[in-house]
N, C-alpha and C positions, 0 to 999 in steps of 0.2 A: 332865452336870449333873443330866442329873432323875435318876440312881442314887443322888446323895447323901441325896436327901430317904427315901430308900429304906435307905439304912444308918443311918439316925437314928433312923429306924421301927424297923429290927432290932436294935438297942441296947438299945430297951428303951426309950429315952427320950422323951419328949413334945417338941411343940413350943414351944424359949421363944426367941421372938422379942429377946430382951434378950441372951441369949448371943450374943456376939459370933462367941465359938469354933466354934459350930458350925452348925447351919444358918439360925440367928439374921442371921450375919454375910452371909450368901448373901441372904438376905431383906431385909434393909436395902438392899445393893449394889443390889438389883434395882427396889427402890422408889423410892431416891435418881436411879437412873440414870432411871427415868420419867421422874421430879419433873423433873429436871433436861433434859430430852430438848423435851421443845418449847422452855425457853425456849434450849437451846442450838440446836433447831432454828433458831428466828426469830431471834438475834440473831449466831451465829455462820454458820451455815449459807446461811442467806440470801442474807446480803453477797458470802460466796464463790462460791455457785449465781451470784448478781449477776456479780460478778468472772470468773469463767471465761464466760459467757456474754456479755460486754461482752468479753474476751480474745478468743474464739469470734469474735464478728462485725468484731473490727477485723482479723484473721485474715483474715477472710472476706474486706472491703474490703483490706486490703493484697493479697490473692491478688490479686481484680479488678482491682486498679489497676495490681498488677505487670502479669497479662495485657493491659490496656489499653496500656501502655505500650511493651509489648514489642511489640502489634500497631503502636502508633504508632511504633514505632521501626524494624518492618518497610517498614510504609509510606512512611516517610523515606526508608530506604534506599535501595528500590524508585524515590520521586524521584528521588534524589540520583543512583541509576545512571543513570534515564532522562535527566536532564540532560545528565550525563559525556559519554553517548552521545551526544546534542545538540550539545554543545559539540566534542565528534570530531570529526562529521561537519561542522559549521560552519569550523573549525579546517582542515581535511581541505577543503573548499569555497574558502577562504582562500587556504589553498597552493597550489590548483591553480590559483587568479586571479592569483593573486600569480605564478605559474613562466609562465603565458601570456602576462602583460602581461611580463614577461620577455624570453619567446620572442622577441616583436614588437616590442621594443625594439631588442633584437639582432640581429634581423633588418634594422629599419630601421638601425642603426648601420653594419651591414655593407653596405647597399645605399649608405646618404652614403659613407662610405667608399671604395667600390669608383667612384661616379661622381666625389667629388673625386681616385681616383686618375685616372681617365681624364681627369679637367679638365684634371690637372696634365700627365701624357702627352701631351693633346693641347698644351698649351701649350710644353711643351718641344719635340716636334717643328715645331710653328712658329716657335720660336724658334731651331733648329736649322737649319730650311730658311733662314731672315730669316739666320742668319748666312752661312749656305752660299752664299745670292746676294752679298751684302756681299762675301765672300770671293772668289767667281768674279767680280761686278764686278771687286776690287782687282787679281785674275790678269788680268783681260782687259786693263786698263787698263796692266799693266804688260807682257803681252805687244807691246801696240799698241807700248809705249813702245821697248821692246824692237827691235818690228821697224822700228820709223823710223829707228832711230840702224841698224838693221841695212845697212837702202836707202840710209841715206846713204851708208855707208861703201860698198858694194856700187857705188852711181852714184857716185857722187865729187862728192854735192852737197848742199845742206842740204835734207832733205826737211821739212818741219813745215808746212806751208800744211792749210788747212783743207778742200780736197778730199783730201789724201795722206790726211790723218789717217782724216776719214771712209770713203775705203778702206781702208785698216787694218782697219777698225774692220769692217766689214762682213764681209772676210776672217775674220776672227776669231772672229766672233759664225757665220757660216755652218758654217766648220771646229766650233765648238762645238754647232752645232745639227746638224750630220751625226753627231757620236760619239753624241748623244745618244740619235738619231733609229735607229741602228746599235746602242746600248743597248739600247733599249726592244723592237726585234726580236730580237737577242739572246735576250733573258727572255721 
């Protein structure tokens, strides 16, 4: 731009600010654009320099607030696993109270168990033996009966008096208490 003013000079011709055409029109454009340059400064310029620097700082504030956020949201997390953890090990605490009181349940169930089998055990072989005498009573009683009618027929007389019988009887119970007594050495 400053060679133009330089071939206007070499033309030959003077300066007239009124030609538009030629470096007249360059000279207005540069005057107008002053005139006009502050107040486009102050009222256009301004606002925007405003604008971008109000842009600029919520910028700024949205950056911090995201890093805040993200820190609080590390921070959560970091609770949130510590809890988890907490509640694990609590959980994990639980189950092992919980499988013991178990244990000892099971255990005692098993011990009732094993003593009411032995109750019953015991109960049956008393009840076994209780019938066994019942039974060897009802044999004696019918041996005795047995060997009276035997004696009678043997003597040719009615034996049934109550010292026969109580012989019998003794017989009997002796002969019983010899197998036994021949048992018991046995084994």
């Amino acid at each position: 731009m400053l060679h133009l003013p330089i071939l206007v000079l070499a033309e030959g011709g003077g300066f007239n600010p009124l030609d538009l055409h030629g470096i007249g029109g360059f000279f207005w454009t540069i005057v107008i654009f002053a005139l006009a340059l502050l107040p486009i400064w102050k009222l256009v310029m301004g606002p925007v320099t405003k604008a971008l620097e109000e842009r600029d700082a919520q910028a700024a504030a949205g950056l911090a607030a995201a890093q805040k956020a993200s820190a609080d949201a590390e921070s959560a997390r970091a609770a949130v696993d510590s809890r988890l953890r907490e509640a694990q090990l609590e959980a994990a605490k639980i189950v092992d109270a919980a499988r013991g009181r178990a244990e000892v349940v099971e255990r005692e169930l098993k011990d009732q168990a094993g003593r009411e089998a032995q109750a019953l055990l015991e109960r049956a072989k008393s009840e076994i033996q209780a019938e066994q005498a019942k039974a060897l009573t009802a044999i004696r009683a019918q041996v005795v009966e047995v060997s009276m009618h035997a004696a009678s027929q043997v003597l040719k007389r009615r034996v049934d008096s109550a010292d026969d019988r109580r012989l019998v009887e003794e017989l009997v119970a002796g002969a019983a208490g010899g197998k036994a007594d021949a048992r018991g050495r046995a084994s």
